[in-house]
N, C-alpha and C positions, 0 to 999 in steps of 0.2 A: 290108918287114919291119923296116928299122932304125928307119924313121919311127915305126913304131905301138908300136915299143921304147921308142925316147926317149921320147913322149909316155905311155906306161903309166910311164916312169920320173917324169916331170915331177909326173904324179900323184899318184903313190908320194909323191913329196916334201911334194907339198902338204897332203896330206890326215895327214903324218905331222907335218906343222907344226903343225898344227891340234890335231892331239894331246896333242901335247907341252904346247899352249900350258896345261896347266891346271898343269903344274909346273915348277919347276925343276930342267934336269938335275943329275943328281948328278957330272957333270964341273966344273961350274961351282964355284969355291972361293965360300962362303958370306962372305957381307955381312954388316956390323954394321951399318952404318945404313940403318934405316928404310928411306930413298930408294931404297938402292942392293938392299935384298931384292926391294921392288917394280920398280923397273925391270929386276933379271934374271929377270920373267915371261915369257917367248917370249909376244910379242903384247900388254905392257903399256908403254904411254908416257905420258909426264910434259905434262901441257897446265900445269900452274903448283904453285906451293907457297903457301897463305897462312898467313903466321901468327897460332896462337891461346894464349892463355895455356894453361900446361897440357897443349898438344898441339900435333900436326903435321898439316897439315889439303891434301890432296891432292887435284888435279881430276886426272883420268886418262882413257886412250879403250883401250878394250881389243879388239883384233881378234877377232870374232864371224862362224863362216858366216850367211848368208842363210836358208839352209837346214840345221838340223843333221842331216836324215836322209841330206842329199848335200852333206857339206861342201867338194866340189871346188867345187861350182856360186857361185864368188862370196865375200866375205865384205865388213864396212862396218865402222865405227868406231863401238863402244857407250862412251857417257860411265860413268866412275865417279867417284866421289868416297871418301876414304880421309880420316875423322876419328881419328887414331892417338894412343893412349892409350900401350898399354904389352901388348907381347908375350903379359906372362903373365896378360891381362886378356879377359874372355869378350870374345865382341862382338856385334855385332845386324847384320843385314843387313837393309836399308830401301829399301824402292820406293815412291814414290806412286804406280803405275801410269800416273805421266803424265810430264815433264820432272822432270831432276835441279836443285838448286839446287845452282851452284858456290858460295857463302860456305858457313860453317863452321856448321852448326847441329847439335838433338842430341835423338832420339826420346826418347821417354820411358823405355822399353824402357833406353835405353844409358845413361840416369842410371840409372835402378834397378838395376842390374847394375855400374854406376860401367865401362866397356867402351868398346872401339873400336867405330868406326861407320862400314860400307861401305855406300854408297849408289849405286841404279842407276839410270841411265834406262831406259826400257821403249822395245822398239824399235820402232820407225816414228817415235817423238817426237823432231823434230829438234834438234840434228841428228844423231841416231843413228838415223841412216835409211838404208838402201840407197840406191845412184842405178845403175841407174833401179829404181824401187820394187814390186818385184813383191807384191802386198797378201795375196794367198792364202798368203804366208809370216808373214804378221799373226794369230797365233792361239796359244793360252793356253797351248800343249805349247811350242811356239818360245819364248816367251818364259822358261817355265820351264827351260827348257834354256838361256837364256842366263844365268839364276840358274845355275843346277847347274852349269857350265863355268865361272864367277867365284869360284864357292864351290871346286870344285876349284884353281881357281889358286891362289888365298891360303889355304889350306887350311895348305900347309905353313907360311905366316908368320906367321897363328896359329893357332896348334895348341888352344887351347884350346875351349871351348864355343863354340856360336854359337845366335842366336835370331831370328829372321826377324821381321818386322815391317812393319807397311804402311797408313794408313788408308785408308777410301772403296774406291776401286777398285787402292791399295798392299796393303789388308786383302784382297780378291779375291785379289791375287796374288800375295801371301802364301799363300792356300789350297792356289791351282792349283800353287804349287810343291814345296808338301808332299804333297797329291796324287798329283804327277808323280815326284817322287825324296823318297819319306818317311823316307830314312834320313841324308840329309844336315844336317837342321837337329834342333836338340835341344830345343825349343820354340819355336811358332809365336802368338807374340799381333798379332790381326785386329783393326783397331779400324773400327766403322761399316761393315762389309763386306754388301753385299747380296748376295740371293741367288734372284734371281728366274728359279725351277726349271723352272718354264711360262710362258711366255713371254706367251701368251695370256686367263691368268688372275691377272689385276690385282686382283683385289677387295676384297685384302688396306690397298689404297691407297685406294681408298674411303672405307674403314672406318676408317680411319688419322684422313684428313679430317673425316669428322664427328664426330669425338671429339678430335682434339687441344687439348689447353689449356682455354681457357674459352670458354658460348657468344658474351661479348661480344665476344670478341677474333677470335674465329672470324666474326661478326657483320662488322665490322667490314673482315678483310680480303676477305671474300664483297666487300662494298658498293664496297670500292673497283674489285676486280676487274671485277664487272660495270658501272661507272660510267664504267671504261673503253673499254669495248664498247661503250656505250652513246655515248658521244662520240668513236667512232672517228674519224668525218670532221674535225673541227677538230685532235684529236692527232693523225690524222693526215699533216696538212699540217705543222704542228712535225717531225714526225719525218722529212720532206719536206728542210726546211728544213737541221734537224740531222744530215741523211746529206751535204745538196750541202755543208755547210760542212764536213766531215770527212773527204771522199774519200771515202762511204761506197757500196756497191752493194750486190744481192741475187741475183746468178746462182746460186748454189748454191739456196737457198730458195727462189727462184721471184720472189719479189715483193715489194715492201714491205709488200702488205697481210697477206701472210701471216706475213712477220718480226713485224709489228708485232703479231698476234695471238697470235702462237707466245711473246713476250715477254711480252705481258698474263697470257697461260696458264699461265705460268713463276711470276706474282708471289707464290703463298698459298706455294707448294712452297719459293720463295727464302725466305722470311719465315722459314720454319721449319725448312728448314736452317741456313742460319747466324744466327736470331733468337733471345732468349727470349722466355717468355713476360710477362716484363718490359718488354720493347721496344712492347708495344702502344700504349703511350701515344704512340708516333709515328707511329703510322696514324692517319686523319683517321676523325673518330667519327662523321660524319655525309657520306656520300659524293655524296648528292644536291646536296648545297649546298655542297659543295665546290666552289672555283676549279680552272680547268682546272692549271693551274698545280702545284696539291697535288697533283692523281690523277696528272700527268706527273713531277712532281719523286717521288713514291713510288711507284711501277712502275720510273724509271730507278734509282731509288735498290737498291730491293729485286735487280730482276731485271736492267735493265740493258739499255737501247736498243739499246748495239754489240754485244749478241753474239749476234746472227740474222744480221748481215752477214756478206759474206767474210770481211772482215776479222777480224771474231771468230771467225767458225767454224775457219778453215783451222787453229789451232794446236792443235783439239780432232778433225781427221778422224780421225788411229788411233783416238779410242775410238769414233766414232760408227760405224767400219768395223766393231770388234769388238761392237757393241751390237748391231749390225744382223745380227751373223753365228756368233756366241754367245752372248755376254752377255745379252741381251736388255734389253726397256727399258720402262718402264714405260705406261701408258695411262690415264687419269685419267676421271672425267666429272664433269661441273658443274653437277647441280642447283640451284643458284642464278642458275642464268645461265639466261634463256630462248632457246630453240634458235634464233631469228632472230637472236641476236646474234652467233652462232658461226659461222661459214664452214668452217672447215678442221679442224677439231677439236683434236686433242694429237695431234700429228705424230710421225712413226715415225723411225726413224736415218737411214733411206737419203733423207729428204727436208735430211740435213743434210752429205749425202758427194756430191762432183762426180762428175754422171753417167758421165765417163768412168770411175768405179770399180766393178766388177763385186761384187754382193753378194749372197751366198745362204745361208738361216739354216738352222743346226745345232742342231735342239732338243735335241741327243741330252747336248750339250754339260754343259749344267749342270747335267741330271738324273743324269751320271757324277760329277761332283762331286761336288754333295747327297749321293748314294747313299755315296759313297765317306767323307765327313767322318763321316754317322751312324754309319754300322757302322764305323770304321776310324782318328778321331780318338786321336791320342794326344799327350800334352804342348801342345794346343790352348786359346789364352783367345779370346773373340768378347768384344768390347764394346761397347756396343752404345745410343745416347742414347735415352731416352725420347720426346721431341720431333722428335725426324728422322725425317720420310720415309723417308730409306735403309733405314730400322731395319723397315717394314713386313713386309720378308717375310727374316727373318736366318737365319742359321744354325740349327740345331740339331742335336741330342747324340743318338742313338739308344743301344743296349745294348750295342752295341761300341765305343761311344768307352771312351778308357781314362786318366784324371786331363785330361779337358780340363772347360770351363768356359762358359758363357754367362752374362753380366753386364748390367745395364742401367744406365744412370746416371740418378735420377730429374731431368727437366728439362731435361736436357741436348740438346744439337743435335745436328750434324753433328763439333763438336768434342771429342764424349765422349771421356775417357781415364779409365783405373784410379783417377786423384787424385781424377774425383767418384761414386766410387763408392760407397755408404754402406760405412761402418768396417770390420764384418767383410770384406765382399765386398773392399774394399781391400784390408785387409790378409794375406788367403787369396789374391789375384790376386799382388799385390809377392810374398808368400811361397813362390810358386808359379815368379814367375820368377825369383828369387833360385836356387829348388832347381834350376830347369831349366837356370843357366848356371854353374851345381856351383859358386855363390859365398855359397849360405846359411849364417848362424854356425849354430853349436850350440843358440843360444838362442835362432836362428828357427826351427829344425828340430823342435824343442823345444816351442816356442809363436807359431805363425802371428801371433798378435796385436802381437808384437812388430818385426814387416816394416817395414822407410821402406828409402828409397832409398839406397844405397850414396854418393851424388854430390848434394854441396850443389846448389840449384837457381841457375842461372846464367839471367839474366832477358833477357843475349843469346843467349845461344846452346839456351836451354831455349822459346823465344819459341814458341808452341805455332799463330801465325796460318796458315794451311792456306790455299793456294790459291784464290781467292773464284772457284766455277764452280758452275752450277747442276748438272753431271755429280755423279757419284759418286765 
């Protein structure tokens, strides 16, 4: 009896830590500095300070259950990062959905608002990863609850507005966590955020393909593509050559031959995510009479030989676990390519997760989303590049969204933000989240057309380059 006491008490304790950790008790005598609010989080510690002109720029790892529907069972170390402005200044909460960067950078979101900037890593991405990693805790309500538990912590240190923000698959979950807890953020801007509702109906990508840009250009990266295919055997061997010189293998994926297909497969979709339609003039314009040399130097170039191996895949398994198990992911086909040249087709997630990970897909997933953003959207911006794939199948507004917005930037790639957006749409999106972080003048409140950003552009820390992954 005393044993099963102690341990109900050990419990008690733990799971009362846990709780705690989203505030600061009120026995605690309040801090003035910065450092010292943040490290009296129950469950936040200090990995380094760098400094930035202007601000105090904080790496952090914040103690997180495994599981938050049984937060006895475990907890692990989630990175944050803390871009600190000024108390009485809104702020923006930013995910890529994938690794945090510890230097000091700054969404666009957190200029236009002129605001602090808390950024998180998404868990499984190392190394905010449980050990040992149980994967079925890997899913879109977990993660938003490690938002919603960050957000309660720092809550008290700034009191002011907050506005979520996230591109690619940060834009995703950004969604999911407005979604999951829609009364914690005061506006949510999603940039490039896909939305692929049926997982099985891709067609939308297709149709993308034979219409993006111009036919030459489109011409063009066809020719290369199949030209690759067509000289598999000699690239091949190069790519042979370029795994034994690099320590490269293929256990995840199977094979070289299939890396090396799954790469070629990759190059129209790379091209036009982070491409313009400007860039064509460095595709070769004639792919038959192309040197091997071209079709290899612009496939590696585009899409990129290392990342079918372990070695590339391994720092991308969280998403390919959750593509394969919510998210879903897209399927392609290649009319330009005739079918003996193709082997394996456009390969699925679970051909890019080690089989000892258990995966099984939840359609139900992202049709609760969808469902939930139309009818339910509120203080919501989606933006969304003309040019990008991602953009195929995006969001949209049903009759119960309420002041949200979908935007598209003409031209634009996987890069799109509010800056290229034509004028009005600009300046109604900047005006929109000015209002949503209660920092609009009078004279924007007055007249949207008058919207710019609160925060001169800083060309370090405003650096807009994103992640180069063929992912979302």
């Amino acid at each position: 009896m005393r044993k099963a006491l102690r341990w109900l008490l050990a419990l008690t304790v733990l799971i009362g830590t846990l709780s705690t950790a989203g505030a600061a008790t009120a026995a605690q005598p309040e801090a003035t500095d910065i450092k010292d609010r943040l490290l009296s989080i129950p469950g936040m510690s200090l990995v380094e300070e760098k400094p930035y002109p202007g601000y105090r720029f904080f790496v952090l790892t914040y103690t997180q259950p495994v599981d938050h529907r049984r937060p006895s069972r475990g907890t692990f170390q989630q990175r944050v990062t803390v871009l600190h402005k000024d108390v009485s200044r809104p702020t923006v909460f930013h995910t890529s959905g994938y690794h945090v960067s510890t230097n000091p950078s700054r969404r666009e979101p957190t200029q236009i608002v002129d605001g602090n900037q808390v950024s998180m890593e998404y868990r499984f991405f190392t190394p905010s990863r449980p050990s040992p990693a149980d994967w079925t805790k890997l899913d879109i309500w977990q993660a938003a609850s490690d938002q919603h538990r960050i957000f309660k912590a720092l809550k008290p240190v700034y009191s002011k507005k907050w506005i979520s923000t996230g591109g690619s698959k940060g834009g995703m979950t950004a969604t999911y966590y407005e979604r999951f807890y829609p009364r914690d953020m005061d506006g949510v801007v999603a940039y490039v955020a896909p939305n692929d509702v049926v997982n099985k109906e891709d067609s939308a990508y297709d149709e993308f393909f034979a219409n993006v840009g111009t036919k030459e250009c489109r011409d063009r990266l066809n020719g290369v593509q199949r030209e690759a295919l067509v000289r598999r055997e000699p690239l091949e061997e190069r790519y042979q050559a370029f795994a034994a010189d690099n320590g490269y293998t293929f256990n995840t994926v199977g094979s070289l031959d299939k890396a090396y297909e799954a790469t070629v497969l990759d190059y129209v979709w790379g091209f036009w995510q982070y491409s313009l339609l400007s860039d064509c003039d460095t595709i070769p314009a004639d792919a038959k009479n192309a040197t091997d040399d071209e079709i290899w130097n612009s496939i590696d170039t585009v899409a990129g030989f290392s990342f079918y191996t372990d070695q590339g895949l391994a720092p991308y398994t969280p998403y390919y676990y959750q593509a394969g198990t919510q998210l879903g992911a897209p399927t392609i086909v290649f009319p330009h390519i005739e079918k003996k040249y193709i082997r394996y087709g456009y390969l699925p997630p679970r051909s890019f997760v080690p089989r000892d990970i258990e995966m099984k897909f939840q359609p139900w997933a992202m049709r609760d989303v969808d469902s939930w953003v139309r009818h339910n959207a509120r203080h919501m911006l989606f933006v969304y590049g003309e040019n990008d794939p991602w953009g195929a199948e995006p969001f949209r507004l049903g009759k119960g969204a309420r002041d949200s917005y979908v935007f598209t930037a003409p031209g634009a790639n996987h890069g799109a933000n509010v800056a290229g957006l034509p004028e009005k749409q600009k300046a109604l999106a900047t005006a929109r989240i000015l209002k949503w972080a209660g920092v609009a003048s009078a004279t924007v409140e007055a007249n949207p057309a008058a919207a710019k950003p609160l925060a001169k552009y800083d060309s370090r820390l405003d650096k807009r380059g994103a992640e180069r992954t063929l992912r979302p």
